[in-house]
C-alpha positions in Angstrom: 92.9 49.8 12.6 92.2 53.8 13.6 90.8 55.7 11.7 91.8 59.4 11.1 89.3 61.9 10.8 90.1 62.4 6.7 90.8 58.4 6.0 88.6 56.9 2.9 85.2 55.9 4.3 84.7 52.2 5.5 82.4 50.0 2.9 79.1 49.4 4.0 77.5 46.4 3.1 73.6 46.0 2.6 72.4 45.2 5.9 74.2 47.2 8.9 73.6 46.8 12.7 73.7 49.9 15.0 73.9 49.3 18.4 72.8 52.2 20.0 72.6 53.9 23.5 70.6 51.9 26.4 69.7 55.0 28.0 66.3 57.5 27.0 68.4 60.7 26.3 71.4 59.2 24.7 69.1 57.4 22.0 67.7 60.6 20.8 71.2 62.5 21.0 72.0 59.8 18.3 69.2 60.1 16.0 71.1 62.9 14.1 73.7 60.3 13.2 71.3 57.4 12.6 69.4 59.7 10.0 72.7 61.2 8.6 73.7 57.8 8.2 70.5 56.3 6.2 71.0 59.6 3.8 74.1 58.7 3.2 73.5 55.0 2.4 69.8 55.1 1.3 69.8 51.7 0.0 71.2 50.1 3.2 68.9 48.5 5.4 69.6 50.1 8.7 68.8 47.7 11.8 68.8 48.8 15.6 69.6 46.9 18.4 67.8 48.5 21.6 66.5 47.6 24.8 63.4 46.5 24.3 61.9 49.7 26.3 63.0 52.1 23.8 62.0 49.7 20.7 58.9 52.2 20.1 61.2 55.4 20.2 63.2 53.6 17.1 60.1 52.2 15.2 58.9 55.8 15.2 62.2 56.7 12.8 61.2 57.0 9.2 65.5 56.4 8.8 65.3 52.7 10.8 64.4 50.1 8.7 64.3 47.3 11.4 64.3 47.5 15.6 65.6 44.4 17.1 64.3 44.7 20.3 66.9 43.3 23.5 64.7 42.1 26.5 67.4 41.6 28.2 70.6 44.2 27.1 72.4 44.0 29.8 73.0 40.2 30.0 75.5 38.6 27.5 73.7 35.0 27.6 70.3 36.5 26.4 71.9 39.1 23.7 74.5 37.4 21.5 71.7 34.5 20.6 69.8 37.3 19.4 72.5 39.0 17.2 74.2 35.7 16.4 70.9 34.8 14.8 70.7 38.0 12.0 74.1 37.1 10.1 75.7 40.8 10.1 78.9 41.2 9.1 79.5 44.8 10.3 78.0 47.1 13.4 78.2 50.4 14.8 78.9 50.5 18.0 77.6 53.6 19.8 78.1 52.5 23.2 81.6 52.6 24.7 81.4 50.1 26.7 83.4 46.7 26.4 80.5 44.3 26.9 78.8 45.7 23.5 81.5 44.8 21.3 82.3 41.7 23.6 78.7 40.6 22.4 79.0 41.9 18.8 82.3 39.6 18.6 80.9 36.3 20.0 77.3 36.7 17.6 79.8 36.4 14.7 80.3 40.5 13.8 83.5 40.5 12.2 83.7 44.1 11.4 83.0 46.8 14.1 83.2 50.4 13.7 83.4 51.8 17.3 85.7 55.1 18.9 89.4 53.9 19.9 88.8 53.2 23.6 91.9 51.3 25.0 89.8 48.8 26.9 88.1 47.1 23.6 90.6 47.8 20.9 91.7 44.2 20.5 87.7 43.7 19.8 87.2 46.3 17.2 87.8 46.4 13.8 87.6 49.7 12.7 88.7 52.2 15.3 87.6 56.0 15.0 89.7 58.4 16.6 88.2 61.1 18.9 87.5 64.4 17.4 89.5 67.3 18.5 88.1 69.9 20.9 85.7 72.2 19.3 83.8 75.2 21.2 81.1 75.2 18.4 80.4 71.6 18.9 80.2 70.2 22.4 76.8 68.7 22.3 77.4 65.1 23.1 75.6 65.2 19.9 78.2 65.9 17.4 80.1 62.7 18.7 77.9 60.3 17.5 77.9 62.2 14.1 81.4 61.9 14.4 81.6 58.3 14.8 79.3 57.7 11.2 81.2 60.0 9.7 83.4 57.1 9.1 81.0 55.6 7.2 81.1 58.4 4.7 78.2 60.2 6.1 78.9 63.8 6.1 80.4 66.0 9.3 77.8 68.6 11.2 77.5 71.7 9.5 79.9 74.2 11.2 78.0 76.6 14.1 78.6 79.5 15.8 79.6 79.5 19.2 76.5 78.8 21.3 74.5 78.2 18.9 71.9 75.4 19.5 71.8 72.5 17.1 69.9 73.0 13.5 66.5 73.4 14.3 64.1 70.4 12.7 67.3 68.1 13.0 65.1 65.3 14.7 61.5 66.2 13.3 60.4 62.8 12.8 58.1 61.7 9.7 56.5 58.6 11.1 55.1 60.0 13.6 53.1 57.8 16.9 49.8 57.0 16.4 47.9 59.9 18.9 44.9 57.3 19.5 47.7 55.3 21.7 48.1 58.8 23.8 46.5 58.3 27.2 45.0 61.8 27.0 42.1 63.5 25.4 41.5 66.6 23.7 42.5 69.0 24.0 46.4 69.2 24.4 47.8 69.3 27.8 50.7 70.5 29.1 52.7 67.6 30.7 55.1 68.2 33.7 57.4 65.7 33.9 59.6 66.6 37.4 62.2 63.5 37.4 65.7 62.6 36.3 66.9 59.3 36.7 70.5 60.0 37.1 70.2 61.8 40.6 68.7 64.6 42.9 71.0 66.6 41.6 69.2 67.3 38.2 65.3 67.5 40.0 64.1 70.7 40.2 62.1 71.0 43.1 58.7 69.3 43.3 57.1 72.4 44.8 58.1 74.5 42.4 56.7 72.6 39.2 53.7 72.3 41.0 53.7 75.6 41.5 54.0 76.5 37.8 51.7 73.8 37.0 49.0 75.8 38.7 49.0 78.6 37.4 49.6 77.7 33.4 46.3 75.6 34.3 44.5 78.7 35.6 45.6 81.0 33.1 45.6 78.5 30.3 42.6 76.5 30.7 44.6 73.5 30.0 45.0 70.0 31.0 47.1 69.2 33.0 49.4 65.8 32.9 52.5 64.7 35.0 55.0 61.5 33.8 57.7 59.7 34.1 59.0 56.7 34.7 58.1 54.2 37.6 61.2 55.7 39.8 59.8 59.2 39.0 56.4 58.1 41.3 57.2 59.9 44.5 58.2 63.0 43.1 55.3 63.4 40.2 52.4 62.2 43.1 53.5 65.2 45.0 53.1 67.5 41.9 49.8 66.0 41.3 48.5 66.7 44.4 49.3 70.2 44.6 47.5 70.7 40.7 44.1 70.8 41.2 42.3 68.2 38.7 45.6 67.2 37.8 46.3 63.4 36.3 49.6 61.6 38.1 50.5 58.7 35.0 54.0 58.1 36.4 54.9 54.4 35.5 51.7 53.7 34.1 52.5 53.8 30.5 54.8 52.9 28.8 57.2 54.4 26.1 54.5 54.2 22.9 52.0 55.9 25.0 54.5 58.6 26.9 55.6 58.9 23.2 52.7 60.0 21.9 51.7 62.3 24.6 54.8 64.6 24.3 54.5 64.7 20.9 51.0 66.2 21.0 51.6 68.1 24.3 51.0 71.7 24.0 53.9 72.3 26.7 56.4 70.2 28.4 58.0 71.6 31.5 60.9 69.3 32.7 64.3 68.6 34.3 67.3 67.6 31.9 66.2 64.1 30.9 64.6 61.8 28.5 61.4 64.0 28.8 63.5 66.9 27.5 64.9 64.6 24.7 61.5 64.1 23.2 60.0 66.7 23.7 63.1 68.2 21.4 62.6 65.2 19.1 59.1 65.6 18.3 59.1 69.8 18.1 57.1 70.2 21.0 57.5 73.4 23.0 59.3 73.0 26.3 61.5 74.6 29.3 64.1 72.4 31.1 65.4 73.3 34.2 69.2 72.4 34.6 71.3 72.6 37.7 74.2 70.1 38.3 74.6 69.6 33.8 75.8 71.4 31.1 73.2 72.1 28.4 76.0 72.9 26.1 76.9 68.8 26.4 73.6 67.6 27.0 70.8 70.6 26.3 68.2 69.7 24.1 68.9 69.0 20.1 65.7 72.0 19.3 65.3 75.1 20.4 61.6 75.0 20.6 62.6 73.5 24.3 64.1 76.4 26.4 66.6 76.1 28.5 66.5 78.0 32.4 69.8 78.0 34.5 71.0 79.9 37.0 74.7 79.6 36.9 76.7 79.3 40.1 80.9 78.7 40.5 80.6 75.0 41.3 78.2 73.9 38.2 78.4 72.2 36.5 79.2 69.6 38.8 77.9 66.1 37.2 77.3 65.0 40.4 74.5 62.5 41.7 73.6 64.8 44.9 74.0 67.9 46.0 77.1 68.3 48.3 76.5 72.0 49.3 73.4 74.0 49.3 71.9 73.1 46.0 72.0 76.8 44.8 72.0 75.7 40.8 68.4 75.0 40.7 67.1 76.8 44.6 68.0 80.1 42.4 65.8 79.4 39.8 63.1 80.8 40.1 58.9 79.7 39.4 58.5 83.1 38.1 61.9 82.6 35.6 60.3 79.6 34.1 57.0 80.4 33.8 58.3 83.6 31.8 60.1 80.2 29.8 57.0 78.6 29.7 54.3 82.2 28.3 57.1 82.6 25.6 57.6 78.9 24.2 53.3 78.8 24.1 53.7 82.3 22.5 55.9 81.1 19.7 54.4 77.6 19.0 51.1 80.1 18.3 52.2 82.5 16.0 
């Protein structure tokens, strides 16, 4: 059945299974809907299925009631026990992929609310039709808000074009415990110079050293670079250039990189899950895109600033850099340390 954008909102019964994004970024681009979601159905118990790596971005969510952690989310055998074992009789489907609502079909799911994608329809009960084009509301965002509004919950409120998502949308009650952060007092400003989609979307290492170096020299701060294991390469060469600088790439894990953003007292990143949390958690930040569209992708707050320099061919989407990589050569350290002295200026007053 589809679903037209003004049809009567689908029943929700008392428990309710979300099966949300795999990836860092994605997941908090659908925290707006999760929480819209719980507001709407307060008396619902709202359960995530997640990889297991994100588990402690979802326990963090005063709106989840339960995190069913996957260890294994991209293999049917080890998921569908899981699922089959909880009894649901509905799930949201965030993914668009045909293996999610393959798996939510054979662990017993008989209804599933997911976007009409040709490949799965047979699978999925509820089918929501794609919302029309809207300049105010390209952030990847407003699709997964969207998608619950079939569920009743309400529709974003309506912006103006270019202006960012509502500020405080993703401010998160239960906060991370900051004894499981990996740094001392005081705050420190974390660098975090990966992307795991491509070269396309890394700044240059260089570069965030150099702005590392001199916030730390004119800020007296701390100094910490992250990031995932496959970030290693390009965060040991940042190190190195910071004097007294602390290189944790792959050596903590989400809990602990969790609680470090959100007490950070600047994150400087690329367009990625760094930037996501940083957004998530209110922490002032500058990303640097190049091949990606911060109007699709950006992130959800404003206290993370946003430094582009835009050039015919971007954006691109594109893994690597076919041509001279002019989107992020042109910007500059001195454009995003400007970024950087107004984000600490504002988080002050």
């Amino acid at each position: 059945m589809s679903l037209p954008s003004k049809s009567a909102p689908i029943p929700v019964p008392d428990r309710l299974l979300l099966r949300v994004p795999n990836w860092l970024g994605d997941a908090v681009m659908a925290l707006p809907a999760v929480r819209a979601l719980k507001r709407t159905h307060p008396s619902t118990e709202l359960s995530v299925a997640a990889p297991a790596a994100l588990a402690p971005l979802w326990a963090a969510c005063p709106f989840v009631d339960r995190v069913i952690p996957l260890a294994h989310p991209r293999r049917y055998r080890s998921t569908v026990p899981v699922l089959r074992r909880e009894r649901f009789t509905m799930a949201v489907l965030f993914p668009n992929s045909f293996r999610s609502a393959f798996e939510a079909r054979q662990a017993g799911i008989g209804q599933l609310v997911a976007f009409d994608t040709p490949w799965r329809n047979l699978l999925v009960s509820h089918r929501v039709l794609r919302r029309p084009f809207d300049p105010r509301r390209l952030h990847q965002s407003y699709d997964y808000l969207h998608l619950v509004t079939a569920l009743g919950a309400p529709d974003a409120p309506d912006l103006e074009e270019g202006e960012p998502i509502e500020g405080g949308l993703l401010k998160m009650a239960k906060v991370v415990d900051p004894s499981s952060s990996e740094i001392a007092e005081p705050p420190p400003i974390v660098i975090c110079p990966g992307a795991a989609y491509g070269p396309a979307k890394r700044w240059p290492s260089a570069r965030f050293a150099e702005v590392g170096r001199t916030l730390a020299a004119r800020h007296a701060a701390p100094i910490v670079v992250m990031g995932a294991g496959g970030d290693a390469p390009a965060a040991a060469e940042v190190a190195a250039a910071i004097p007294g600088a602390r290189d944790l790439a792959g050596k903590t894990d989400l809990g602990a990189f969790m609680a470090t953003i959100a007490r950070a007292r600047l994150v400087i990143t690329n367009d990625s899950g760094a930037m996501h949390l940083a957004a998530a958690f209110g922490t002032p930040g500058v990303a640097v895109f190049g091949s990606t569209e911060p109007r699709l992708t950006g992130p959800i707050d404003p206290c993370v600033r946003v430094e582009r320099f835009h050039v015919p061919c971007s954006p691109c989407f594109l893994r690597e850099c076919p041509l001279d990589f002019a989107c992020m050569e042109r910007v500059t350290p001195a454009a995003v340390l400007a970024s950087c002295e107004a984000a600490l200026a504002e988080a002050a007053v």
